[in-house]
MMTF fields as JSON, N, C-alpha, C and O atoms, coordinates in Angstrom:
{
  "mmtfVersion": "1.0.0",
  "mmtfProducer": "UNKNOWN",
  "numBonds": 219,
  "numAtoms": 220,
  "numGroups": 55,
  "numChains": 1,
  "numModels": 1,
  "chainsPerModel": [1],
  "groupsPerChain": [55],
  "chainIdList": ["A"],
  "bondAtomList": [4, 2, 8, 6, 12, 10, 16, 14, 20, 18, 24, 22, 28, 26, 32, 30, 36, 34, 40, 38, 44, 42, 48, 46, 52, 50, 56, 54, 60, 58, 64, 62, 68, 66, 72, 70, 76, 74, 80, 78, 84, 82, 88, 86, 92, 90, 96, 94, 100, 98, 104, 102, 108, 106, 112, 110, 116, 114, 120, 118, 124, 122, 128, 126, 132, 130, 136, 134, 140, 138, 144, 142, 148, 146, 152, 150, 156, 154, 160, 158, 164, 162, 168, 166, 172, 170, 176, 174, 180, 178, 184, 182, 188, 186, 192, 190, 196, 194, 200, 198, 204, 202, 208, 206, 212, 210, 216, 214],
  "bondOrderList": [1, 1, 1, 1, 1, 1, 1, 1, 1, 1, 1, 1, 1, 1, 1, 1, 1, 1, 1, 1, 1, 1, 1, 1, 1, 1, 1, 1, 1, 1, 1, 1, 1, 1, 1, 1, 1, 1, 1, 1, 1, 1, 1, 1, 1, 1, 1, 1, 1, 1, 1, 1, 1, 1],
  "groupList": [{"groupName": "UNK", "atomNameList": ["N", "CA", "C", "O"], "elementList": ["N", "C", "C", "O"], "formalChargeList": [0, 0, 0, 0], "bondAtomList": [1, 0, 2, 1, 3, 2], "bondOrderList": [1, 1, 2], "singleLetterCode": "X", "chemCompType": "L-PEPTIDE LINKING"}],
  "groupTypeList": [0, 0, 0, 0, 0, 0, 0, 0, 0, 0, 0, 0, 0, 0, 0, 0, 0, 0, 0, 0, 0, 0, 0, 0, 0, 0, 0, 0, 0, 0, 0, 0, 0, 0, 0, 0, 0, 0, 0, 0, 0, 0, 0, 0, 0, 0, 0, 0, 0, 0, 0, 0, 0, 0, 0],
  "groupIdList": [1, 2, 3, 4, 5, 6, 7, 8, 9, 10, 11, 12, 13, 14, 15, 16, 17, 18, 19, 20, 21, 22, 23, 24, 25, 26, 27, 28, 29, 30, 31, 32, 33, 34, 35, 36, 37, 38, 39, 40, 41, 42, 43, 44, 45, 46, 47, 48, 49, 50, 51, 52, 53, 54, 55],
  "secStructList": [7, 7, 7, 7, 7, 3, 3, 7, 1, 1, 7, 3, 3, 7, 7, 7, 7, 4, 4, 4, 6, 6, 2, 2, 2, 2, 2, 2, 2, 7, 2, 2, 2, 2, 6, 6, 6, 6, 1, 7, 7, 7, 7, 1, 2, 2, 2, 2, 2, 2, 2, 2, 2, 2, 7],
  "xCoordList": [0.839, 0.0, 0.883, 1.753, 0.646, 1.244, 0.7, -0.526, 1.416, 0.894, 0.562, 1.295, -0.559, -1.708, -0.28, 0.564, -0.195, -0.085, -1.41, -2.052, -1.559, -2.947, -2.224, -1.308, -2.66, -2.91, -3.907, -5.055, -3.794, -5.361, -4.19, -2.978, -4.936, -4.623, -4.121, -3.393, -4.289, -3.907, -2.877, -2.177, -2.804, -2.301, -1.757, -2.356, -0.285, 0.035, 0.225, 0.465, 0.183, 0.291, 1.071, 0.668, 2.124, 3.124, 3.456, 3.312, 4.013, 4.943, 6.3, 7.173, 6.366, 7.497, 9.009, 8.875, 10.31, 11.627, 12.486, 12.234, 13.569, 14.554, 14.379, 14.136, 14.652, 15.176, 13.827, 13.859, 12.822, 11.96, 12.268, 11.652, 13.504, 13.524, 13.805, 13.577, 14.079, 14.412, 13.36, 13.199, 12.625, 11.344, 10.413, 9.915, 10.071, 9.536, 9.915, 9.084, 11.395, 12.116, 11.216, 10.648, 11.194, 11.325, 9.694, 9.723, 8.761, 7.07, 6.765, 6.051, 7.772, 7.795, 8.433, 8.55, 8.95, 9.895, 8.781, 8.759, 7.784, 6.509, 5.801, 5.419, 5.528, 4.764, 3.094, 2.118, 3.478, 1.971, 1.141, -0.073, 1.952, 1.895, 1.747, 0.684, 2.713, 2.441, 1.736, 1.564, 1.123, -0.144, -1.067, -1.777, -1.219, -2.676, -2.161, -3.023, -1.03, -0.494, -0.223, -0.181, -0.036, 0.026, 1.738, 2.303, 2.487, 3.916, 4.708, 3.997, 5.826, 7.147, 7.612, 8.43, 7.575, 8.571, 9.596, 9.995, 10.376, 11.143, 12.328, 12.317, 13.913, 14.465, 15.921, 16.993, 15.418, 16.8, 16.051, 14.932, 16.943, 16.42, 15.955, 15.003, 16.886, 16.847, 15.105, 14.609, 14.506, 13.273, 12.184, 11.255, 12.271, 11.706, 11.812, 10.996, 13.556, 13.792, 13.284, 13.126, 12.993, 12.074, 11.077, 10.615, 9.929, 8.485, 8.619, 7.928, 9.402, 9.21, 9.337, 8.629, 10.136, 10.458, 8.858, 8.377, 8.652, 7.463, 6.182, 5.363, 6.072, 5.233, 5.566, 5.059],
  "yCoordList": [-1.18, 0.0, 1.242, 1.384, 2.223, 3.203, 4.201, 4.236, 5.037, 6.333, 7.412, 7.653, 7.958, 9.246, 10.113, 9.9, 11.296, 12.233, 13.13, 13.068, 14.032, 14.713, 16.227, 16.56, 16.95, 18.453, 19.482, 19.133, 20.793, 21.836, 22.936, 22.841, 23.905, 25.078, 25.321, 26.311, 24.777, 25.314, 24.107, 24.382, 22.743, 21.152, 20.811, 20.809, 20.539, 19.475, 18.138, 18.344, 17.018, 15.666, 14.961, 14.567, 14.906, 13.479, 12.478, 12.287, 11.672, 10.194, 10.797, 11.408, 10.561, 10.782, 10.021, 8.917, 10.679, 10.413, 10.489, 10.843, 10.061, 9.962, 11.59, 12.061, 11.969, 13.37, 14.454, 15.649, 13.435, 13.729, 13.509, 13.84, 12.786, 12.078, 13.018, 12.304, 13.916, 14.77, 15.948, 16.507, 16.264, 16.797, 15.687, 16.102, 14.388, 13.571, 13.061, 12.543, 13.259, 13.171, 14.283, 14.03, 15.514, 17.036, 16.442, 16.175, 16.288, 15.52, 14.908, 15.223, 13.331, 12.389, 12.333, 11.312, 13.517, 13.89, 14.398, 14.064, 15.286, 15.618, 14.769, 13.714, 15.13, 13.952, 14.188, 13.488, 15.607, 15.851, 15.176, 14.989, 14.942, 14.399, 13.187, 12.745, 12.203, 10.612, 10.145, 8.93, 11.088, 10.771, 10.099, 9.361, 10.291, 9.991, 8.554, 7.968, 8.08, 7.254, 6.188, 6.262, 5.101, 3.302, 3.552, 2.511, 4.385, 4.274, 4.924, 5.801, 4.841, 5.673, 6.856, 6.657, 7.888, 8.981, 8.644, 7.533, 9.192, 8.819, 9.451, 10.67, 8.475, 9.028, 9.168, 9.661, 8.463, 9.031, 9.023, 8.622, 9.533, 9.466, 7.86, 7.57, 6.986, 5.754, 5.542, 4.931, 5.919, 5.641, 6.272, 5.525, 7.462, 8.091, 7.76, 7.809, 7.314, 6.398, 5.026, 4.534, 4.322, 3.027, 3.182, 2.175, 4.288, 4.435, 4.973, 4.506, 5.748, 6.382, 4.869, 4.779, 3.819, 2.609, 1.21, 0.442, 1.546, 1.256, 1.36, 0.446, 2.565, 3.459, 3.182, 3.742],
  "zCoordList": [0.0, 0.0, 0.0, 0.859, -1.043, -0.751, 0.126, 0.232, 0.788, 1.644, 0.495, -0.464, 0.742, 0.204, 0.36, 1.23, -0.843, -0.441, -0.945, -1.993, 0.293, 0.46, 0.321, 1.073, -0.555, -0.643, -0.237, -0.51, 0.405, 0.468, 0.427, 0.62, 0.135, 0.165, 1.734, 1.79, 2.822, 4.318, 4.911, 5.885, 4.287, 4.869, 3.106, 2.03, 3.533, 3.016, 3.817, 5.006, 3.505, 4.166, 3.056, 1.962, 3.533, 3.217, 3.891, 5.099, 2.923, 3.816, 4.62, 4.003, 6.008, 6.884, 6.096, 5.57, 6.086, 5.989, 7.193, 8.345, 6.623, 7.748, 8.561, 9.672, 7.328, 7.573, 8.576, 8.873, 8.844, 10.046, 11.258, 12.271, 11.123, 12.546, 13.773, 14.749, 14.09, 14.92, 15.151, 16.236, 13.907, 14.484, 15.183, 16.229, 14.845, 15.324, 16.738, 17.484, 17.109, 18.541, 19.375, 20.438, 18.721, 19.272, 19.871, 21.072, 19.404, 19.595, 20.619, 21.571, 20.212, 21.413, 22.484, 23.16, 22.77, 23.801, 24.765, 25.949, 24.152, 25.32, 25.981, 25.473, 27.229, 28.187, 27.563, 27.29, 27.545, 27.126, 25.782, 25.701, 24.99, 23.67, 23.807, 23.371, 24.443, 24.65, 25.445, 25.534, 26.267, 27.374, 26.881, 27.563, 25.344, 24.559, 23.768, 23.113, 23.804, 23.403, 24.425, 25.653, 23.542, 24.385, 24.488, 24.152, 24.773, 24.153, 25.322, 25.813, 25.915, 26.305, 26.017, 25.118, 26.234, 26.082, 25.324, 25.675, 24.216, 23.573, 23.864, 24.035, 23.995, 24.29, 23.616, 23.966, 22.428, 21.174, 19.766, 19.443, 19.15, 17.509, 17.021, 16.296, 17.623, 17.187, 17.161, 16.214, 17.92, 18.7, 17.464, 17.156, 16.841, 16.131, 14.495, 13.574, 14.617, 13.118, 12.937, 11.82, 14.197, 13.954, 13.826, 13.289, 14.09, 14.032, 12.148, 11.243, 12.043, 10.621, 9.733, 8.731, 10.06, 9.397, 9.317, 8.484, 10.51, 10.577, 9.847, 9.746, 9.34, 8.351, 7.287, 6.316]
}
């Protein structure tokens, strides 16, 4: 299956890259953010480059 890319005039939506991985750290680093999640606080890139691999 490929991932949608979705366009609007206000949202683009793409498929995540490596080169996300550190905004995606910067995210899962909040308590507030993973509260809503089944998941750990994240606490290296490694952590953020396996979820993007995942996808």
């Amino acid at each position: 299956m490929q991932f949608p890319e979705l366009e609007t005039s206000r949202l683009i939506l793409n498929k995540l890259s490596k080169s996300d991985g550190q905004a995606l750290l910067d995210i899962f680093t909040d308590e507030n953010v993973v509260r809503y999640y089944d998941i750990d606080v994240f606490n290296s890139e490694k952590q953020s480059l396996e979820l993007i691999d995942f996808f």
